[in-house]
C-alpha positions in Angstrom: 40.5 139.4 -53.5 42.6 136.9 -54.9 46.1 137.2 -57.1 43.6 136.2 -60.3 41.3 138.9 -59.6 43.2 141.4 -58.9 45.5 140.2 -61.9 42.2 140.6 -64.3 41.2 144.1 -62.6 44.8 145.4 -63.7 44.3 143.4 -67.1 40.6 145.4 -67.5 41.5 148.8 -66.6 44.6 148.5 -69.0 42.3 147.9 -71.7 39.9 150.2 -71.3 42.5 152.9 -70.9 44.0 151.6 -74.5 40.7 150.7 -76.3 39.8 154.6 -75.1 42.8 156.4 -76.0 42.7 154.7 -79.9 39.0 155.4 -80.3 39.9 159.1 -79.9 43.6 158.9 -81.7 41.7 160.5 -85.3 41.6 163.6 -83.8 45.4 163.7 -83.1 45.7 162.8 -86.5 43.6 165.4 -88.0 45.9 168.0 -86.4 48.8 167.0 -88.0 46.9 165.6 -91.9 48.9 168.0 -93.8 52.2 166.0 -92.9 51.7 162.8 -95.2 50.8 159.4 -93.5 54.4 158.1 -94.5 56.3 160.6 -92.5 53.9 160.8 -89.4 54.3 157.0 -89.3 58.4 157.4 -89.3 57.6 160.2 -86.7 55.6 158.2 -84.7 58.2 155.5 -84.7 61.3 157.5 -84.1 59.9 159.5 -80.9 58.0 156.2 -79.5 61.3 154.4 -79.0 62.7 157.9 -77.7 59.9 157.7 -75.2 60.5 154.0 -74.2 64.4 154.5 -74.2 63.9 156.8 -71.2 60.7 154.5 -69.6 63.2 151.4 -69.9 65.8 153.4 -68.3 63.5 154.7 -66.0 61.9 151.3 -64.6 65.2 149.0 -65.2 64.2 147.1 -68.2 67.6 146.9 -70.2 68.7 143.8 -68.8 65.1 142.2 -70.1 65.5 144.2 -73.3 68.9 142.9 -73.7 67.5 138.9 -72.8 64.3 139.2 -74.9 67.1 140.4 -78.1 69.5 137.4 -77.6 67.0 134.6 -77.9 66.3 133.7 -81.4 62.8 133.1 -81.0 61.6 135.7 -79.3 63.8 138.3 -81.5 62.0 136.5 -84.8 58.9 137.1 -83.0 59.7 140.2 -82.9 60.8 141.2 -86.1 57.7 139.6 -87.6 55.4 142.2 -85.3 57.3 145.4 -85.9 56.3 144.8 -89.6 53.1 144.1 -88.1 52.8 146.5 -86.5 54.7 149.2 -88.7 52.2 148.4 -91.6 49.1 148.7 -89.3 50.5 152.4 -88.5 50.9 153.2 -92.1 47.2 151.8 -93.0 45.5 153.4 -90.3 46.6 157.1 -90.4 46.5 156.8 -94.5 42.5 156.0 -93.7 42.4 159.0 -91.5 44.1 161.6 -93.6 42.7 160.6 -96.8 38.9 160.4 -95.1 38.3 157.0 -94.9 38.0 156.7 -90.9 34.9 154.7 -91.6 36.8 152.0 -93.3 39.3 152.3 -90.3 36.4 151.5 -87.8 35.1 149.1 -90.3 38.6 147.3 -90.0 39.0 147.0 -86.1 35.3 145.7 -85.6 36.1 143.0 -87.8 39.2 142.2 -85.7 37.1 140.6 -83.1 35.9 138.1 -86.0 39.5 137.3 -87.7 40.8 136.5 -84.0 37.9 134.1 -83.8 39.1 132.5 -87.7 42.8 132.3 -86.0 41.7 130.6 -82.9 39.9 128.1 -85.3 42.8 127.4 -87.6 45.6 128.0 -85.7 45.1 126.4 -82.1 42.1 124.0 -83.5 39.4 125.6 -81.4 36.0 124.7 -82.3 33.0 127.1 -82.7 29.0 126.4 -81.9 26.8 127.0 -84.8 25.3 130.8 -83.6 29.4 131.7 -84.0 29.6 130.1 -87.3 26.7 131.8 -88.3 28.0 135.4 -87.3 31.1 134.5 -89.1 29.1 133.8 -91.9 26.7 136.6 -91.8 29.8 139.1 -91.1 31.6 138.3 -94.5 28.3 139.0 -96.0 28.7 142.2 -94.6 31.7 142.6 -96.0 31.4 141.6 -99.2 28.3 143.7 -99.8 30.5 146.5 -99.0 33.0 145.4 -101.1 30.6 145.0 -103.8 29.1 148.6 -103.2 31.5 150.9 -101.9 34.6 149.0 -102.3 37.7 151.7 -102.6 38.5 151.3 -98.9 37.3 147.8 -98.2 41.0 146.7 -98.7 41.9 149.4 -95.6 39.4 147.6 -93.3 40.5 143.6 -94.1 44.2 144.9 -93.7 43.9 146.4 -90.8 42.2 143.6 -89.4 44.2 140.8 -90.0 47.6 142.9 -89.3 46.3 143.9 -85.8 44.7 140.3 -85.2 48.1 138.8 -86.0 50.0 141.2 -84.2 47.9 140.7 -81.4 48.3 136.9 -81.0 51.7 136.7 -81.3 52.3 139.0 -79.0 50.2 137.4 -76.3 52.4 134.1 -77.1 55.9 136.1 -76.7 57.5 135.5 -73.6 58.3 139.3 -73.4 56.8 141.9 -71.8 55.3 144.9 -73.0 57.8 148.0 -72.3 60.9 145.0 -73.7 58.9 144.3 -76.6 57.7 147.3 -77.8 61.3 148.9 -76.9 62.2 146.3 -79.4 60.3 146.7 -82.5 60.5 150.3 -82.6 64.3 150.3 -82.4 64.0 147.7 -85.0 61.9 150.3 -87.3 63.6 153.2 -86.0 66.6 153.4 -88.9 64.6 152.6 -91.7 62.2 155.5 -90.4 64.8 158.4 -89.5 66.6 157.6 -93.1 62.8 158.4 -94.5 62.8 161.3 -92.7 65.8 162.9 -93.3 65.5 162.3 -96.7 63.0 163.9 -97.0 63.9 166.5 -95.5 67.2 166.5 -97.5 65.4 166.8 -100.4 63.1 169.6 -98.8 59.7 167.6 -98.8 59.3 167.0 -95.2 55.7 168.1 -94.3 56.0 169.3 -91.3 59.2 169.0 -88.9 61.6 172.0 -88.4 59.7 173.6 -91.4 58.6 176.7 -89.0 55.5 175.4 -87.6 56.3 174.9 -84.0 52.7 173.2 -83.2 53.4 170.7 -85.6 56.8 169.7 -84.1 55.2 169.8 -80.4 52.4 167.1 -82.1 54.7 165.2 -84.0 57.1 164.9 -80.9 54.2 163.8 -78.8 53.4 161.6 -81.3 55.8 158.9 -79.7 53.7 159.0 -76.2 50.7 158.9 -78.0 51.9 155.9 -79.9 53.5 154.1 -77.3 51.3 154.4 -74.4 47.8 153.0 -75.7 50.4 150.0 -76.9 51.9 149.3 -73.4 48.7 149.1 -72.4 47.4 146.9 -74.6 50.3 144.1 -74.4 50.0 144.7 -70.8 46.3 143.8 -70.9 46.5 141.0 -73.2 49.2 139.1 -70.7 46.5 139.7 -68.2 43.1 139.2 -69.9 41.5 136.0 -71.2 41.3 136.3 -75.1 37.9 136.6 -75.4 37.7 139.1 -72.7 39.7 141.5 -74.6 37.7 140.8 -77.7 35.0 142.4 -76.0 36.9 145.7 -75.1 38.0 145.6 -78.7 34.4 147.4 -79.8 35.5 150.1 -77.8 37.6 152.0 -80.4 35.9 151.4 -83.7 32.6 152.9 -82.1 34.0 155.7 -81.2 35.9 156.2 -84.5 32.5 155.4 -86.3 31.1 157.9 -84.1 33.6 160.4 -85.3 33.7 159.6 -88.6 29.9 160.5 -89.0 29.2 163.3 -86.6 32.7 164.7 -86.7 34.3 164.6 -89.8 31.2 164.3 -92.0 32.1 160.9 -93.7 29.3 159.8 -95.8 27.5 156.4 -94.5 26.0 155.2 -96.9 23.8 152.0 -97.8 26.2 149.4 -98.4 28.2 150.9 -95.4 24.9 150.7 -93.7 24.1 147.1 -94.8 27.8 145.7 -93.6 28.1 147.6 -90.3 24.6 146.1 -89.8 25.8 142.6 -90.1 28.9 143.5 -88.4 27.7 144.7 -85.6 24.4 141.4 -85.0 27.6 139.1 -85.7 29.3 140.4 -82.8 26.1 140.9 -81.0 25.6 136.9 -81.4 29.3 136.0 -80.3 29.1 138.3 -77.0 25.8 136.1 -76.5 26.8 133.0 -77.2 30.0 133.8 -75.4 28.5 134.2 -72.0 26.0 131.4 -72.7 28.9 128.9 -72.8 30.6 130.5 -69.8 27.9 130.3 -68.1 27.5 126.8 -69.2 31.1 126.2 -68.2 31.4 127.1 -64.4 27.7 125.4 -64.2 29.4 122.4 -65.3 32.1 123.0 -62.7 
C-alpha cells in the first residue's frame, strides 16, 4: 500500500467517524432542549476549547497553535470560520430544539450542491450538463419548499452555505485541524462565557449550576461532543479529494431525516416530500456522473 492510499484510508475512516457521530448529534441535543440554543451553543464553545486546551497540550501542538496565530493570513482565515462556524452551531441546535430537524437535514443535503456552485464560481471549474441539470432540478426542490412550507427554508440554505464555506476555507488553511479548531474556539470563547455568566447573573441560565446535575454532566460533554466530529472532519478533508468527501456528506442528513420522521415525529409533508425528492435524484445524478468522468479520467490515463 502506498503513502496515497494509506493517506486516503485515514482520510475515509475520519469521515465516516464524523459524518456518523453528527447524524446522531439530535439526540444529544434533545437531552439538553430545555436550555435555550443560545446558551448550549456558548456551552458548547467554552468546553470545546477546554477539551482542545488539554489535547493540544497533550499531543504538543502549542508551538503550531502559536505559528498558525502570528501569520496574518491564516489568523483572518481564521477569524472568518469561527463566525462560520459559531453561526452554523447556533442555526443547527435552534432547528433541533424548536422541531425543525427536517429543515436541518434539508440544509446539509444541499451542502453537497452549494460546494459544487463554489467550485464553479470560485476556482472556475466547469460542470457537464447531467450536473447542471441536478443543480437546476435541486433549486426547484427548494423553491417548492419554499413556496409550500417555507418557515424553516431559511434554516436549511443557512446552514448550507455557512458549512459549505466553512468547509472550503478550511481545506485551503495551511493549518491543521487540532491548531485550527483550538483557534476559533478561543476566538469565540469570551464572547460565549460573558453570555453565559450573564445570564446567569441575571438568573436565566437554563441549565448550568441550576441543580440539575445531568444537565451539567451533558453540557460539559458538550465540548467533546463538539470538538471531536470537527477534528475529524478537518482531518478528513486535508486527506480526502473534495468530491470524495461530498459523498460522505449524505451520511448525516439521512440519518437526521431518519430521526426527524421516526423519532421525533416531524411532519413530512408534500412540499417536503416534493424537494427532498429532487434533492435526493440531483445528488443521485452527481454521484453518477461523478464516477462516469472518473472513470473516464484514468481510462484516459
Amino acid at each position: 500500500m502506498t503513502d496515497e492510499d494509506r493517506t486516503r484510508r485515514t482520510g475515509l475512516l475520519l469521515g465516516l467517524g464524523a459524518y456518523l457521530s453528527w447524524g446522531v448529534l439530535p439526540l444529544y441535543f434533545k437531552a439538553v432542549d430545555h436550555v435555550s440554543a443560545l446558551e448550549i451553543v456558548c456551552h458548547r464553545i467554552v468546553w470545546s476549547l477546554v477539551f482542545l486546551a488539554i489535547l493540544a497540550t497533550f499531543l504538543r501542538r502549542w508551538p503550531g497553535i502559536r505559528a498558525a496565530v502570528s501569520t496574518p493570513r491564516v489568523a483572518m482565515t481564521l477569524v472568518l470560520t469561527s463566525l462560520l462556524i459559531g453561526a452554523n452551531w447556533l442555526i443547527w441546535i435552534y432547528a433541533v430544539v424548536s422541531g425543525h430537524v427536517l429543515e436541518g437535514s434539508l440544509g446539509y443535503y444541499l451542502n453537497p450542491l452549494v460546494n459544487v456552485l463554489m467550485g464553479v464560481f470560485l476556482l472556475k471549474e466547469r460542470l457537464s450538463r447531467p450536473q447542471v441539470a441536478a443543480v437546476f432540478l435541486a433549486a426547484a426542490g427548494v423553491a417548492v419548499l419554499a413556496a409550500g412550507a417555507g418557515s424553516g427554508i431559511w434554516i436549511s440554505l443557512s446552514l448550507a452555505l455557512s458549512f459549505a464555506t466553512y468547509g472550503f476555507l478550511r481545506k485551503i488553511a495551511p493549518v491543521d485541524s487540532i491548531e485550527g479548531l483550538t483557534i476559533e474556539t478561543a476566538l469565540l470563547t469570551p464572547a460565549a462565557l460573558a453570555w453565559i455568566l450573564i445570564l446567569h447573573d441575571r438568573g436565566g441560565g437554563g441549565g448550568f449550576l441550576a441543580g440539575d446535575g445531568t444537565t451539567d454532566l451533558l453540557l460539559i460533554a458538550g465540548g467533546a461532543i463538539t470538538a471531536i466530529p470537527l477534528l475529524l472532519f478537518t482531518g478528513a478533508a486535508r486527506r480526502l479529494p473534495y468530491s470524495t468527501l461530498g459523498f460522505l456528506q449524505y451520511i448525516a442528513p439521512s440519518l437526521q431525516f431518519l430521526l426527524a420522521v421516526l423519532a421525533f415525529g416531524e411532519r413530512f409533508t408534500l412540499p417536503h416530500a416534493i424537494c427532498f425528492g429532487a434533492i435526493w435524484t440531483a445528488l443521485a445524478i452527481f454521484v453518477f456522473e461523478g464516477v462516469r468522468l472518473s472513470a473516464r479520467s484514468r481510462a484516459a490515463h
